[in-house]
C-alpha positions as CSV (number, residue, x, y, z in Angstrom):
1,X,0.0,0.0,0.0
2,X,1.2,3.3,-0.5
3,X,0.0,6.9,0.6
4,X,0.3,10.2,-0.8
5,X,0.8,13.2,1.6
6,X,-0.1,16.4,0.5
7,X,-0.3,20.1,1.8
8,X,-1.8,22.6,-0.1
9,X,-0.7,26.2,-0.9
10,X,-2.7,29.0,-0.6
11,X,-2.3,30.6,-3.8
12,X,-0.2,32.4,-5.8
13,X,0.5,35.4,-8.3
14,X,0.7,35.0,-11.6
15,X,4.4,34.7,-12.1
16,X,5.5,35.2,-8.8
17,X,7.0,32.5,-6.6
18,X,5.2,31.4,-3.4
19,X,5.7,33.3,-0.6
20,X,8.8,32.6,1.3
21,X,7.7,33.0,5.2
22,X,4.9,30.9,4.4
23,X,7.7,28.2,4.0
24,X,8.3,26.5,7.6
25,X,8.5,22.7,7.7
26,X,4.9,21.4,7.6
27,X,4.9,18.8,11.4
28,X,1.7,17.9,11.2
29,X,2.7,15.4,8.0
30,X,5.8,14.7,9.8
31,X,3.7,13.1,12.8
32,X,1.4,11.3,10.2
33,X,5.0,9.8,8.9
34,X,5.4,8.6,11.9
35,X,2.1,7.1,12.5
36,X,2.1,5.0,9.5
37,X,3.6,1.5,9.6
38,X,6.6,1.1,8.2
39,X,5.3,-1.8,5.4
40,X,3.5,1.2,4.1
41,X,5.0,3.5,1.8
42,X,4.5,6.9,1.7
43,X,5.7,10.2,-0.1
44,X,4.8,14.0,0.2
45,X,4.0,16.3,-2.3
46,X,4.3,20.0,-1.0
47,X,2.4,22.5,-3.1
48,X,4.2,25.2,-1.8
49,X,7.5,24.3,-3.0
50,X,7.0,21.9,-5.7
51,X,4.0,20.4,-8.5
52,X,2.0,18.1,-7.5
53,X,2.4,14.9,-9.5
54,X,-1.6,14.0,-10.5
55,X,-0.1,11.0,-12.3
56,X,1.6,9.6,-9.3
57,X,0.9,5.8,-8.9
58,X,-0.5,5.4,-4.9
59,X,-3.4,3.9,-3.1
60,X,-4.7,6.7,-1.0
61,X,-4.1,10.7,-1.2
62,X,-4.3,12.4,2.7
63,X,-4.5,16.7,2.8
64,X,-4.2,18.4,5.3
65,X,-6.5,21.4,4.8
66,X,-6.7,24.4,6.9
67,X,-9.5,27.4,6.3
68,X,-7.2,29.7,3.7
69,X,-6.0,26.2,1.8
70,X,-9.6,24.7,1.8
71,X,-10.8,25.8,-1.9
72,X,-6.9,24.7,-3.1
73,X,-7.6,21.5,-1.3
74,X,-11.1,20.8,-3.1
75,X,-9.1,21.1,-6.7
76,X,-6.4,18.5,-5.9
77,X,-9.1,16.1,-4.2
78,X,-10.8,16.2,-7.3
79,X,-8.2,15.7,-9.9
80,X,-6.9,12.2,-7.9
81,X,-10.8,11.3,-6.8
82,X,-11.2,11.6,-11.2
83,X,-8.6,8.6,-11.2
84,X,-10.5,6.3,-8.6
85,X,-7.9,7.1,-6.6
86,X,-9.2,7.5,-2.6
87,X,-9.0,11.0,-0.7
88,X,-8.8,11.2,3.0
89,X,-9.2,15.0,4.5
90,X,-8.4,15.9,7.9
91,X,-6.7,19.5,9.7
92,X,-8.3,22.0,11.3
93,X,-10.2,23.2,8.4
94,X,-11.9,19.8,8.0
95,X,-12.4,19.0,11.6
96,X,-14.5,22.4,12.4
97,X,-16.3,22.1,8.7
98,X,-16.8,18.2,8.4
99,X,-20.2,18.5,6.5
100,X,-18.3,20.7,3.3
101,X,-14.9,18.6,3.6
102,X,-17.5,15.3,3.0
103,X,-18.2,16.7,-0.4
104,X,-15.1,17.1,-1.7
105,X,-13.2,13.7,-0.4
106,X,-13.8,10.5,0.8
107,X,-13.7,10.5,4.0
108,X,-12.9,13.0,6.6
109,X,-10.5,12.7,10.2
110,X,-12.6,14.7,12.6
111,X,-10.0,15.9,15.4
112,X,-6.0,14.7,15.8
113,X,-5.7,11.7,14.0
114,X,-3.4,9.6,16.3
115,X,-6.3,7.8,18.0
116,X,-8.2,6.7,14.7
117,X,-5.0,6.4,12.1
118,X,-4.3,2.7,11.6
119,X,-8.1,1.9,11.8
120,X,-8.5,4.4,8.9
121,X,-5.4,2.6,7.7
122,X,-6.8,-0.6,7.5
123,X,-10.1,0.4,6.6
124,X,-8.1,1.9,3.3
125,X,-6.9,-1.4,2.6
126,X,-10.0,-3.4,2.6
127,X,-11.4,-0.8,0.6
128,X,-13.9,0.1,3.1
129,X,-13.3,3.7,3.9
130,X,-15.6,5.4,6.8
131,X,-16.8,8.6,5.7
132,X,-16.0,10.1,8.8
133,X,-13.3,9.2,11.6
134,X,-13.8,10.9,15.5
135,X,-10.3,11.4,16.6
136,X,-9.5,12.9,20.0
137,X,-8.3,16.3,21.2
138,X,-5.0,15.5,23.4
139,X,-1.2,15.0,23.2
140,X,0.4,12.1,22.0
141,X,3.5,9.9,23.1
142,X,4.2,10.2,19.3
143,X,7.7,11.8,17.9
144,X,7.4,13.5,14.4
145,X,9.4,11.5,11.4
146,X,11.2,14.4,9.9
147,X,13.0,11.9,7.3
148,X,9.8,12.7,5.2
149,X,10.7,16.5,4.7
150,X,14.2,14.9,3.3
151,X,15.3,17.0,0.2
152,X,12.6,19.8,0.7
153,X,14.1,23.0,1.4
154,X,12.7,25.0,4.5
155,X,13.2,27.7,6.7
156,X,16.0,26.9,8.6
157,X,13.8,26.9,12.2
158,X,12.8,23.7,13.6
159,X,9.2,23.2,14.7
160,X,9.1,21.4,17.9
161,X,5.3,20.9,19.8
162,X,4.9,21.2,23.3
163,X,1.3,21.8,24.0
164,X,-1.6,21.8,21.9
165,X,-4.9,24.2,23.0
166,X,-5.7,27.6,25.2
167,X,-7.3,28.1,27.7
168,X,-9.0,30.9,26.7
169,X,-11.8,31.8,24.8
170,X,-11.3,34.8,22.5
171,X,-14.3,35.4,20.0
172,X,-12.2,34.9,16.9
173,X,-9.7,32.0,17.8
174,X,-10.8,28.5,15.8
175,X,-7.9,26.7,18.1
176,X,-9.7,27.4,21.3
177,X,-13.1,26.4,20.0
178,X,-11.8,23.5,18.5
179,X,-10.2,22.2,22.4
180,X,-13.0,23.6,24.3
181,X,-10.8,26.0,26.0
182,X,-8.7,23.2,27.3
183,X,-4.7,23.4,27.4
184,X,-2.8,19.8,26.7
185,X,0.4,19.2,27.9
186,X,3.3,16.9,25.7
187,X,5.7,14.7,27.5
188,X,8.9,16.7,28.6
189,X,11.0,13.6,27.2
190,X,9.1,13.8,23.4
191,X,10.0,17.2,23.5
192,X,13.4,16.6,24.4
193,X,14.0,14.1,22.0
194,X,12.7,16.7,19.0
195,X,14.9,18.5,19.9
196,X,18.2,16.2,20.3
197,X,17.6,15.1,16.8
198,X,17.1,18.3,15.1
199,X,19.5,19.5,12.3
200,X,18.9,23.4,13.0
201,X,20.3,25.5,15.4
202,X,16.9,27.6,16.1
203,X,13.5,26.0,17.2
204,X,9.7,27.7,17.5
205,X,8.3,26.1,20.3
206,X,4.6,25.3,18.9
207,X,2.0,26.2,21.0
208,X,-0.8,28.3,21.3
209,X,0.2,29.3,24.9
210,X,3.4,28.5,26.1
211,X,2.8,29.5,29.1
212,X,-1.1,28.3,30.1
213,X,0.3,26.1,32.6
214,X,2.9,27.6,34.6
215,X,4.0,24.6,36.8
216,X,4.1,22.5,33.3
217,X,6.1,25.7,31.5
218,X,8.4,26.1,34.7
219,X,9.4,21.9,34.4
220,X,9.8,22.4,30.6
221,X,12.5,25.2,30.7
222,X,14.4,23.3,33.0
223,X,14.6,20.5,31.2
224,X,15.7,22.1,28.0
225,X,18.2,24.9,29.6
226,X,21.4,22.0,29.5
227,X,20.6,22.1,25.7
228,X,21.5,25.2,25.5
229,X,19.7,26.0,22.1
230,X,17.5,29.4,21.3
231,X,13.8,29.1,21.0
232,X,10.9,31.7,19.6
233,X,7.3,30.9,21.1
234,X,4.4,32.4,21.8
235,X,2.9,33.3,25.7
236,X,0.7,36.4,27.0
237,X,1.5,39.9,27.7
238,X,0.4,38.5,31.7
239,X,3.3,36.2,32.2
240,X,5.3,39.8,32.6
241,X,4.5,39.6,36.3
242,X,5.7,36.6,37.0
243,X,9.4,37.5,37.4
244,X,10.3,33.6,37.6
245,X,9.2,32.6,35.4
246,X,10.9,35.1,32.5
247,X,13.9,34.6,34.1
248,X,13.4,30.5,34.0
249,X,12.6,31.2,29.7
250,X,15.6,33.1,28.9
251,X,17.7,30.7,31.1
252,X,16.4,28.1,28.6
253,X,16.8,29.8,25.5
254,X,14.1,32.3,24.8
255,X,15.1,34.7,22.9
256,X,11.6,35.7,21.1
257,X,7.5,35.4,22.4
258,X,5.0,36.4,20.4
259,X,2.5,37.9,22.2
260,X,-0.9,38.3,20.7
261,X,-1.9,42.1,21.9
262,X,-4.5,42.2,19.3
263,X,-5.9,46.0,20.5
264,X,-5.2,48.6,23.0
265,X,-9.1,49.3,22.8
266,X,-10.5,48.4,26.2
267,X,-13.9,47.6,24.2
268,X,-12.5,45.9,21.6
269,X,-10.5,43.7,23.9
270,X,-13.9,43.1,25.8
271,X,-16.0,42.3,22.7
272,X,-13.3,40.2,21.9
273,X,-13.5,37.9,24.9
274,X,-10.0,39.2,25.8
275,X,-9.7,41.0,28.9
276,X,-7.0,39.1,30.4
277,X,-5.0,41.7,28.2
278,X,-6.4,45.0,29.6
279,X,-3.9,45.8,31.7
280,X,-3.8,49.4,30.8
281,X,-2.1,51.2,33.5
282,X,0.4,48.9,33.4
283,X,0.7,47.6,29.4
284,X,4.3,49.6,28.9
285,X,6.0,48.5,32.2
286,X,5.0,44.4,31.4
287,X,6.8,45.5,28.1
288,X,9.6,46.5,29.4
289,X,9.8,43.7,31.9
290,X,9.9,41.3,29.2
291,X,12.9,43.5,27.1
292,X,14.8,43.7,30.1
293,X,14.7,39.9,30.7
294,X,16.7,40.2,27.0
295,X,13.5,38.5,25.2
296,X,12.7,40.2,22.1
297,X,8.7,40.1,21.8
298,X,7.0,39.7,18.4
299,X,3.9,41.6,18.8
300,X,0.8,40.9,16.7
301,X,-2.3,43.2,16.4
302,X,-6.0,42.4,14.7
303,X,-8.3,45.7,13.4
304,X,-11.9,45.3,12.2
305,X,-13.8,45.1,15.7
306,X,-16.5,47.5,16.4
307,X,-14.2,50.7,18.0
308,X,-11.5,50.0,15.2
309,X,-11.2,52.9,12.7
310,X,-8.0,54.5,11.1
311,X,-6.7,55.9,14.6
312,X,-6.5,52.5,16.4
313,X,-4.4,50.8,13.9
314,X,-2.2,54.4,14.1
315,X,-2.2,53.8,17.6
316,X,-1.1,50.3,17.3
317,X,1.9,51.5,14.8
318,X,2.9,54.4,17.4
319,X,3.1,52.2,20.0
320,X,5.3,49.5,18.2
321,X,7.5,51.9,17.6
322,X,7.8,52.9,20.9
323,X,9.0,49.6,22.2
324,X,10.8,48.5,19.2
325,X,9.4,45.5,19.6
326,X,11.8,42.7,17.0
327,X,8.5,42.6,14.4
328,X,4.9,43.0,14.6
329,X,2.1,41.4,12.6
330,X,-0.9,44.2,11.8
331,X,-3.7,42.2,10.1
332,X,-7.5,42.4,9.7
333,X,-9.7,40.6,11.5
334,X,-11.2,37.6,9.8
335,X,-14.1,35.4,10.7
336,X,-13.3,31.8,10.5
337,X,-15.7,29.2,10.0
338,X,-17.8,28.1,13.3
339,X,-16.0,30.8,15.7
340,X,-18.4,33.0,17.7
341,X,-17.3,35.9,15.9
342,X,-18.6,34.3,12.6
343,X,-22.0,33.5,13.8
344,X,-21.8,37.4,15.4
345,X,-21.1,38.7,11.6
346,X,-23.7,36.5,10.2
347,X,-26.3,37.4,12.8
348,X,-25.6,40.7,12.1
349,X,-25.2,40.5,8.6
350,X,-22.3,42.1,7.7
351,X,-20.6,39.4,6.3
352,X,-19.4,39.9,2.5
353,X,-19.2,36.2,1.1
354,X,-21.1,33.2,3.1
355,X,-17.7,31.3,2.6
356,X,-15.1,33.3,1.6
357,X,-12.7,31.0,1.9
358,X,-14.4,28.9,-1.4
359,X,-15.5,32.3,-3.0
360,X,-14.6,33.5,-6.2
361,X,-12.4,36.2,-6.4
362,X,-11.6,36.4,-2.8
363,X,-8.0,37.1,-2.4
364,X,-5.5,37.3,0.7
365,X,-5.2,40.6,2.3
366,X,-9.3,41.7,1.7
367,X,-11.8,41.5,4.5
368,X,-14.7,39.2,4.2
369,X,-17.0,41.2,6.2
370,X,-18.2,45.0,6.7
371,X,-16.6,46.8,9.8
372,X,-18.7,49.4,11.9
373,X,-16.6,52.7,11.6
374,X,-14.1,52.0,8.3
375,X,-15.3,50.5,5.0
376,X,-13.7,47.2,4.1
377,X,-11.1,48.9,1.5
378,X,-9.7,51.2,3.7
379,X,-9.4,48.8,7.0
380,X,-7.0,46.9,4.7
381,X,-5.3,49.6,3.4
382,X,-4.4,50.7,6.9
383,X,-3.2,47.5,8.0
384,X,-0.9,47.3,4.5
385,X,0.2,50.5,5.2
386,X,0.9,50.0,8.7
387,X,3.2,47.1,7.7
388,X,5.4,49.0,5.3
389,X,5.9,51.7,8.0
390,X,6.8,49.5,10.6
391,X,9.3,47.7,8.0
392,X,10.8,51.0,6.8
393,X,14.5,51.4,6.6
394,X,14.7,54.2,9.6
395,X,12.1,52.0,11.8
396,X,13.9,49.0,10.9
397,X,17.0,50.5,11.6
398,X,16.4,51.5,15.7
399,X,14.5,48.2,15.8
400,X,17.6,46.3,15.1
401,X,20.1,48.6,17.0
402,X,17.1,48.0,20.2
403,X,17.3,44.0,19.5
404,X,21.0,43.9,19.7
405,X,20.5,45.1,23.3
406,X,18.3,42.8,24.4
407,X,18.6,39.2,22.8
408,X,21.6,37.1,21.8
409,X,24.2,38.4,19.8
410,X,23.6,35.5,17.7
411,X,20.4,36.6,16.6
412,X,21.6,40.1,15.1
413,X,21.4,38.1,11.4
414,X,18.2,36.7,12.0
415,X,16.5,39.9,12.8
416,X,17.8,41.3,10.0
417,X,16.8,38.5,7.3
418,X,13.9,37.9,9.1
419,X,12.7,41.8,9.1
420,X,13.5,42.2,6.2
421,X,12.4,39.6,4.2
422,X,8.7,40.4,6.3
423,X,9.5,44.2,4.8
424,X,9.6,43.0,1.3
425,X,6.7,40.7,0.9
426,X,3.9,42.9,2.3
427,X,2.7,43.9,-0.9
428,X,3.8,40.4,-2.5
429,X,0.9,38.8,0.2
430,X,-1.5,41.4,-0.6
431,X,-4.6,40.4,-3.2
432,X,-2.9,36.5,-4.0
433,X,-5.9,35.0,-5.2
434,X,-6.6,32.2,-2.7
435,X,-7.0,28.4,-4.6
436,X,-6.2,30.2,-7.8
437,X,-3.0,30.3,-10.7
438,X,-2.3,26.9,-9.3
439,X,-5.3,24.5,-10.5
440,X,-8.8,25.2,-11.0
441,X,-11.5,24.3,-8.8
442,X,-13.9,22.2,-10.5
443,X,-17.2,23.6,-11.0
């Protein structure tokens, strides 16, 4: 028996090649590697980096689809489902939208697929597919085959999962309704193994929230500080007050957290369900608390709630710059499939396409709903605009010099190729059509 791995791009310009941040080595087909027996035989097709081979000879395609690869995902399905050729859908994407995945494939994993994989396995082999398998929503004592990524070219970072889930509840966030608010934990020694065995240098700790579980995040850094690698991840602007505990990250190798700050709107952070973040008397000292433990914080900010006009997202701006934070992320808000803040929009309706992730003529970079105090064009505008601004060459410039004071010495080149390269492809990400200049969607 043989499988056929593939992940789907999201789309691309006429001409242009794909985008290169979008690049990092894909771990959730690197765990289904190392699911499968080894009697089976397997290869990967990545759509981002390479053609897909239509005319391959295998048994049984898998995707992976998330929301923004779902219409690209439908087109491949197709072309191998036209050969007789079996197509199993699972992700994110396909979990929270099982009913529109079932129309497009053969049979969908609902949820992670560790639990139900070699029943779906041998299910494929007596040709007696279910057309839906319930997976479960934990960790795993499972340790990621990288040996299928072997002559794909990726960013030179190391994905390494440590927990999977949130424990909160923002309005917006797919991941949290997908675990029920629920933070799991991976074994220390899985983790520790990823990382023993890794090739690269620099690692992004996945997970939603680092730092959910204190006790848990306290026992990790201590087991990775002899390693003595560097590590990006992402945490909240709250663990700032827990002095410990920034001192226990850096010990271990932090050198970069992305903190999701999303507004400095009181309302907005309140309609959003996120008011663990207020703290508004006291938002510039956690800052600095976290610069002066030497971690360099990647800040990331969402516009298109109901106080959000042309001044927030300049506020936003103003106040990166301020901190010189390493980078920041200034995006529109968009509703994904089953959140609360879709079936808000809907209710309300002020939602452009029903689906825009299947919709003709939707690209990346538009909104897919109508804000309250800024039409759709301009919201997008300001956040494109905000992104060349905050990649200029002056801003850029006393970022760096800022960064050089506060992380690793080491780290001086990747700030710059990271920032830059961000700098250069904010207008290459805007309007790429999404599923399209790749293969059509069948009709």
């Amino acid at each position: 028996m043989k499988i056929t791995f593939i992940l789907p791009a999201i789309g691309k310009k006429p001409g242009k090649k794909y985008i290169g941040t979008w690049k990092m080595e894909p771990l959730t087909i690197a765990v289904l590697k190392a699911l499968t027996p080894p009697d089976v035989e397997t290869e990967f097709l990545d759509d981002r980096i390479e053609l897909i081979d239509y005319e391959t000879k295998t048994d049984l395609v898998c995707i992976t689809v998330e929301t923004y690869t779902a219409r690209r995902s439908y087109g491949i399905a197709a072309r191998f489902r036209e050969r007789g050729i079996p197509v199993v859908m699972g992700g994110y994407h396909a979990t929270i939208c099982p009913e529109e995945a079932e129309l497009y494939c053969d049979s969908v994993i609902v949820g992670n697929a560790e639990t139900v994989w070699m029943q779906m396995l041998s299910d494929a082999r007596d040709g007696a597919l279910k057309k839906r398998y319930i997976g479960g929503v934990g960790t795993y004592d499972v340790r990621p085959d990288k040996s299928i990524f072997t002559g794909k070219k990726y960013l030179p970072v190391s994905l390494v999962e440590t927990g999977r889930g949130c424990c909160h509840s923002c309005e917006f966030c797919s991941i949290s309704r997908f675990y029920d608010s629920h933070y799991h934990v991976r074994s220390h020694d899985l983790i520790v193994s990823d990382i023993e065995v890794s090739p690269h240098k620099y690692y992004f700790l996945v997970d939603d929230n680092l730092v959910a579980d204190r006790k848990n995040a306290m026992a990790l850094f201590r087991r990775i500080e002899p390693l003595h690698i560097k590590w990006a991840g992402q945490g909240t602007l709250s663990m700032a007050k827990d002095e410990e505990l920034l001192k226990a990250m850096k010990k271990s190798g932090c050198e970069i957290i992305l903190i999701g700050f999303e507004s400095l709107d009181k309302e907005n952070l309140r309609q959003m369900n996120k008011s663990f973040n207020y703290a508004l008397g006291e938002r510039d000292e956690l800052v600095k608390r976290i610069h002066d433990a030497g971690i360099g914080i990647y800040a990331t900010f969402v516009f298109g709630y109901d106080n959000d006009d042309e001044q927030t997202i300049e506020d936003a701006l103003a106040f990166s710059k301020k901190h010189n934070f390493y980078t920041a992320a200034f995006n529109h808000l968009l509703p994904f499939p089953n959140t609360r803040l879709y079936d808000r929009l809907k209710a309300e309706s002020r939602l452009l396409y029903d689906k825009w992730w299947l919709a003709d003529g939707y690209n990346y970079g538009e909104l897919s709903f109508v804000p309250k105090r800024i039409s759709p064009e301009k919201l997008s505008k300001a956040c494109r605009d905000a992104r060349k601004e905050f990649s200029s060459a002056g801003t850029v410039l006393s970022r760096g010099f800022a960064s050089l004071g506060r992380t690793s010495p080491l780290l001086w080149w990747l700030f710059w190729g990271m920032n830059l390269r961000i700098g250069g492809e904010v207008d290459q990400k805007m309007n790429v059509p999404i599923g399209e200049n790749l293969d059509e969607l069948p009709k």
